[in-house]
C-alpha positions as CSV (number, residue, x, y, z in Angstrom):
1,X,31.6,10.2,-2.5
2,X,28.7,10.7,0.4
3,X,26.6,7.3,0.5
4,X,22.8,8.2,-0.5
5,X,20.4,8.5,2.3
6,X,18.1,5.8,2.1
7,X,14.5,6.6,1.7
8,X,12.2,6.4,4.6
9,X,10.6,3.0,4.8
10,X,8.5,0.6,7.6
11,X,10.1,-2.3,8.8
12,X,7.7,-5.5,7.9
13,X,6.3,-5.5,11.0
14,X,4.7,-2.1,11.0
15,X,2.6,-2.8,7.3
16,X,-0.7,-2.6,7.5
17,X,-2.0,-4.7,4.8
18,X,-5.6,-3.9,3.4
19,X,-8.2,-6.8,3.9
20,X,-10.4,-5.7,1.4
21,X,-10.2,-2.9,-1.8
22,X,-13.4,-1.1,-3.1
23,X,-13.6,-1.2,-6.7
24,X,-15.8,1.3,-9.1
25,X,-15.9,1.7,-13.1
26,X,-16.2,5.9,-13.0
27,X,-17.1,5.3,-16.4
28,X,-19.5,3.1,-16.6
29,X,-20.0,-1.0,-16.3
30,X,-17.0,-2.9,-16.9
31,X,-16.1,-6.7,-16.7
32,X,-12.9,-7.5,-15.3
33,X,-11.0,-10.7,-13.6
34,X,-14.4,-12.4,-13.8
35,X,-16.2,-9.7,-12.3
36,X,-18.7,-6.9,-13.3
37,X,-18.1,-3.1,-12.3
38,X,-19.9,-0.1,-12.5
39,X,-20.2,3.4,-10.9
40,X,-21.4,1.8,-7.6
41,X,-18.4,0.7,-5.1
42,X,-17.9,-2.7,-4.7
43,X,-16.2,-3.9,-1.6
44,X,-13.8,-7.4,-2.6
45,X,-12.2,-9.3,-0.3
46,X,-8.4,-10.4,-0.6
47,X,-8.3,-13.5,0.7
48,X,-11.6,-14.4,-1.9
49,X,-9.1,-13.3,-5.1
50,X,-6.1,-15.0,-6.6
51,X,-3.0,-13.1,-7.6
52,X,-4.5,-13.0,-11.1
53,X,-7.4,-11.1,-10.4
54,X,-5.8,-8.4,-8.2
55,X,-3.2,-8.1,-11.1
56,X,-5.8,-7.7,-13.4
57,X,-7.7,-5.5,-11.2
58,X,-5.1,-2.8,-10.6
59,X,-3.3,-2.7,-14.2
60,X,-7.0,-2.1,-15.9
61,X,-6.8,2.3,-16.2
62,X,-10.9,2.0,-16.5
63,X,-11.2,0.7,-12.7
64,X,-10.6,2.8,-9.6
65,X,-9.4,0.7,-6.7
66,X,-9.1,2.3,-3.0
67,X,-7.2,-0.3,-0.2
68,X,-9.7,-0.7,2.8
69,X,-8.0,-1.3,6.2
70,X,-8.4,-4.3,8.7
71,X,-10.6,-3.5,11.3
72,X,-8.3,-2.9,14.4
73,X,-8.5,-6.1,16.6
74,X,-8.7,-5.8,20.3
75,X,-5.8,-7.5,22.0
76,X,-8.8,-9.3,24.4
77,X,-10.5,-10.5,21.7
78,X,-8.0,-11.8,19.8
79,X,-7.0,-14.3,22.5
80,X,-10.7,-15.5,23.4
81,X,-10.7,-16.0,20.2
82,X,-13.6,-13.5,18.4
């Protein structure tokens, strides 16, 4: 029996992680994980919500969440320190 292939995946060290999501209600105002929604985006922070919140965030079908990137850091900047 042929072994399967194994499906294409990024070694950890290669994820980019988003720092922030934007979150919308299409359909209108919605409370959520302590927060309110509506149709205008709403740009949240990671590191500012516990695991409960994003949890509730992305099982709620009434919420659209997109994943903002980090900002790319320059190597320069990152060792003076900002």
């Amino acid at each position: 029996m042929a072994a399967k292939p194994k499906p294409d995946t990024l070694p950890a060290r290669d994820m980019v992680l988003p720092a922030a999501i934007t979150v919308t209600a299409p359909g209108g105002p919605r409370r959520r994980a302590g927060m309110r929604f509506d149709t205008q985006p709403k740009v949240l922070q990671l590191a500012d919500l516990n695991d409960d919140q994003i949890a509730a965030l992305q099982s709620d079908p009434m919420l659209s969440i997109r994943a903002e990137p980090a900002p790319d850091i320059d190597e320069d900047e990152a060792h003076q320190g900002g």
